[in-house]
N, C-alpha and C positions, 0 to 999 in steps of 0.2 A: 328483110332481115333473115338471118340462116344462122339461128341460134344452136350452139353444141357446148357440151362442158367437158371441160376435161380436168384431169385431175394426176398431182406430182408429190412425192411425200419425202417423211423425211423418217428413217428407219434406223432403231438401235439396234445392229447387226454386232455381231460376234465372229473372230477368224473362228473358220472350223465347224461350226455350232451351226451345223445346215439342217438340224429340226427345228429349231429356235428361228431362225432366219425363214425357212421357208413354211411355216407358221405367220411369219409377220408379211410375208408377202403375200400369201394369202389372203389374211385380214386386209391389207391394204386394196388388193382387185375388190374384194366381198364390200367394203366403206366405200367405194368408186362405183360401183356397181349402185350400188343405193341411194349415191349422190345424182345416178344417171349419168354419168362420164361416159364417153366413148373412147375417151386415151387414158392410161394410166402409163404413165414414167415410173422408173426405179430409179436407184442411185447404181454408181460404179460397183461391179464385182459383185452386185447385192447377193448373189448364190454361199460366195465363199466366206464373205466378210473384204474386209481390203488390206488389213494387218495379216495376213497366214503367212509375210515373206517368205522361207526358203521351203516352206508345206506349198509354194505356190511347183514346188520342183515335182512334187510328188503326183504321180499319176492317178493319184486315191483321189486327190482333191478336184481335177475336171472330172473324174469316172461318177463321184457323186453328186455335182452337178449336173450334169447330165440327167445321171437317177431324180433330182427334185425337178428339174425343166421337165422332164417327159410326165411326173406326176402331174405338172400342172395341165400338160396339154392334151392326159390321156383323161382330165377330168372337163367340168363346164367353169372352167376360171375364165378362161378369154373367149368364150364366147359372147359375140356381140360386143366386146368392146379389144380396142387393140393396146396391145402391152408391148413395153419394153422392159428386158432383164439383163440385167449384168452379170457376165461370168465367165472364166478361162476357158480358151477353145483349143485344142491341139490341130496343127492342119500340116499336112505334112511330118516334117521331124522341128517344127518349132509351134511356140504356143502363144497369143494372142490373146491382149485384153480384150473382150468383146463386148456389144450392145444385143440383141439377139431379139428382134420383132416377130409378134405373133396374134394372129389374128386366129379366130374360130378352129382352135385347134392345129391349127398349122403355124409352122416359122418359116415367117413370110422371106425372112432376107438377115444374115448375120452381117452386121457392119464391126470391124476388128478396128480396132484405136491408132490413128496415125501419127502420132506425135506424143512419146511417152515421157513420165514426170519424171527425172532422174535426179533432181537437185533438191536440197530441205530436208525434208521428212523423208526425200521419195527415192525408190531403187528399182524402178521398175523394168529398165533396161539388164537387171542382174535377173527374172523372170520373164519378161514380154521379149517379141519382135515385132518395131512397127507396120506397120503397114505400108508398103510403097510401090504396089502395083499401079500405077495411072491408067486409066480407060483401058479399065479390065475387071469385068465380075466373072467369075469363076465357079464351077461346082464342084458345092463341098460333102464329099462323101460320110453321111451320117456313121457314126459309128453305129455297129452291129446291132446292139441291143436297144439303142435308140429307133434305128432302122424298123427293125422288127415290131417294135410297141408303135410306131406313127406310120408303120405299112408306107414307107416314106426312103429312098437310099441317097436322096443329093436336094441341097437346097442353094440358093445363092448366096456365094461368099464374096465380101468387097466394097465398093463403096455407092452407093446409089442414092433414090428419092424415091418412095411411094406415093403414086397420083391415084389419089379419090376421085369420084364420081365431081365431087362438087369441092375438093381441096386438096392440097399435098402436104407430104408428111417429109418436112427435110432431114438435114444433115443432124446424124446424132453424133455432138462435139462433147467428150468424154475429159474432164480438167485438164490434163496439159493443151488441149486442142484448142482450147479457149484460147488463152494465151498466146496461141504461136505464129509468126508469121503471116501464115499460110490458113488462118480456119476455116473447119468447113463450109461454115452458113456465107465466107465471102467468098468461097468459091461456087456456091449455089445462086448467089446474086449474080455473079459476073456471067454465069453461063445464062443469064435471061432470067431465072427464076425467080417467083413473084416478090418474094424478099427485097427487093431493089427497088422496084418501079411500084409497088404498091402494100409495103407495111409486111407485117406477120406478127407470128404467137412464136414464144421465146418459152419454154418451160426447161423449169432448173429442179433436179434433185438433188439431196445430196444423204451421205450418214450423219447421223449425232451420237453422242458419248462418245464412249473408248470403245472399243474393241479387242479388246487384250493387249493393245499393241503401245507404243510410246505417243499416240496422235488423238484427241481430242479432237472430233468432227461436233462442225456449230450449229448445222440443221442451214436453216433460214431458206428453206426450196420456193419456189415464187413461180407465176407467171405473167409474163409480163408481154403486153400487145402497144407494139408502134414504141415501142421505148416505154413507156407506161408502167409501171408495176399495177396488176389489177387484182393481185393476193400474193403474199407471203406469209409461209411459215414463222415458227417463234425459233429462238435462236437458245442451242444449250437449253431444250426444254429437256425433261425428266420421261416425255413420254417416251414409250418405245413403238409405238406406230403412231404417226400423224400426219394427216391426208390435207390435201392443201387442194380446194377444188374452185375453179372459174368456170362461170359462165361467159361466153363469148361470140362476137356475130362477126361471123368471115367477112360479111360483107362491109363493115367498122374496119377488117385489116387495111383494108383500101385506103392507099395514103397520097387523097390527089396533090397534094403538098409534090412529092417526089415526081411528078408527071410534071412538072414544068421545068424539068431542065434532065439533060441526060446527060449524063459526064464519063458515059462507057467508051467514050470513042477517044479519051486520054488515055485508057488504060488496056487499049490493045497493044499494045508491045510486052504486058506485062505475061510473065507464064505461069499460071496455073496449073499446076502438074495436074490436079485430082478431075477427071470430067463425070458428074453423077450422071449416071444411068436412071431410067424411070422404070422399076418392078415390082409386081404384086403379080397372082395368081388368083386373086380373090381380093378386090376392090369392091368399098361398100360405100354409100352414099352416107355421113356421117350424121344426116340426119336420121337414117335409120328406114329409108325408103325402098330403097334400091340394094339389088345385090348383082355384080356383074362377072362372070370371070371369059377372060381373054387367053388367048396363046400367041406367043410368036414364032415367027419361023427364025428369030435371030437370037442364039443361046445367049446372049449377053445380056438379054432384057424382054421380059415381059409386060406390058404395061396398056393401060386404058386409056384410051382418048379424053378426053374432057374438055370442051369449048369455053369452062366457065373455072378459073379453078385463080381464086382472088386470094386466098389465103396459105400463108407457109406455117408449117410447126415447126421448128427445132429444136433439138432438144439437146439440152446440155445434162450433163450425170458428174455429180460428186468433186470431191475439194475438197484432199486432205492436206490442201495448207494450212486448213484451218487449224492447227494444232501445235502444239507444243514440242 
């Protein structure tokens, strides 16, 4: 057994309100950390709120996200365990929902949202530009003052996987992604990845309450191994930080159910635009043994070998269909 916890919450975030907000993200690493988690998930945008619509135009609102991300990683919040946050990215002259991973003080890899909400509740397209570079991670030149505080000028931007020592860290599918056609966690199956042939850990955040906005977010974050739910959140609860934590053994992903029949060779004609990459800089053993870091000589990917690596995380963030 290769028992690890991890842990996904469900956060009453506010547009705008990034003391308040990066307060409760706080608390949420600080209850994860206690529960022994090695992953902590966020929901969508958690920096900004996900109601700020046309403040999503304003430069004020990435420039202060930024200032609360670099807070986090100029303190000991991720250390030892790996985080995921939500927040607008500018890269080039367009701006980008994004997931933003970080492990021991570093951001390990910005994955930007490929498939954005535009219909409901949702305008995201009137803020965001999806993402549609195919088999391409790119470096993304930190802004200045971020630069300067993480002694850090380019990270990787795009779409990828994090391989562990002893598991990988998939596709983060951000609410329209779920939905679409094309989602990520099916295009990490079809490239081989262990999701297919042998099971994974599926972890969901999302916001609750209003947020200033006309949208009523229901909470209900979960995670869930082999199709299984093995915790979920409460739904429309009143709390404003609520931590949703599993214990889980990689080796239980293993779904030899799926080893007796392959059906990948129906579905090569089919095209998968997105091919993930595998990078990290600093891969850990998530039992907490091992600490390993690699280089490569090929800028599109850095990543660690692993002969044993049975379990996938994906992770999904936020669903503001849930509302009104």
């Amino acid at each position: 057994m290769r028992l690890i916890k991890v842990a996904t919450c469900n956060l009453n975030q506010w547009a705008m309100d990034f003391d308040s907000n990066l307060k409760n993200i706080k608390e949420s690493i600080s209850l994860a950390k206690e529960a022994g988690a090695v992953i902590r998930l966020g929901p969508e945008l958690e920096m900004t709120g996900y109601g700020c619509e046309d403040h999503f135009l304003e430069l004020d609102t990435v420039t202060h996200s930024w200032e609360c991300l670099t807070e986090l990683l100029l303190g000991d919040w991720t250390d030892g365990i790996f985080c995921s946050f939500g927040m607008p990215v500018i890269n080039g002259s367009e701006q980008y929902n994004c997931q933003i991973l970080c492990l021991n003080s570093k951001i390990v890899v910005i994955l930007p949202k490929m498939w954005l909400a535009n219909d409901g509740n949702c305008r995201e397209l009137r803020w965001f530009t999806a993402w549609k570079q195919k088999d391409y991670l790119e470096n993304f030149q930190l802004p200045t003052e971020v630069s300067d505080a993480l002694l850090r000028t380019a990270v990787p931007f795009g779409y990828g996987y994090i391989q562990f020592l002893d598991t990988a860290f998939g596709a983060a599918e951000v609410c329209e992604e779920l939905f679409s056609p094309l989602p990520p966690h099916a295009e990490l199956a079809l490239n081989g990845g262990a999701t297919h042939t042998r099971g994974g850990v599926y972890m969901y955040s999302n916001h609750k309450g209003c947020d200033g906005g006309r949208v009523y977010y229901d909470g209900c974050s979960c995670v869930v191994v082999n199709g299984n739910v093995v915790a979920q959140g409460s739904q429309f609860s009143l709390k404003v930080v609520e931590l949703i934590v599993a214990q889980i053994d990689l080796d239980a992903s293993y779904s030899p159910e799926d080893n007796r029949f392959d059906l990948r060779h129906f579905l090569y004609n089919a095209r998968w635009p997105y091919q993930f990459r595998r990078i990290d800089e600093l891969a850990r053993d998530l039992n907490g043994d091992k600490v390993a870091t690699t280089k490569s000589t090929d800028q599109e990917m850095v990543n660690v070998t692993s002969d044993r690596s049975m379990g996938v995380v994906a992770a999904g963030s936020g669903d503001p269909r849930a509302g009104f």
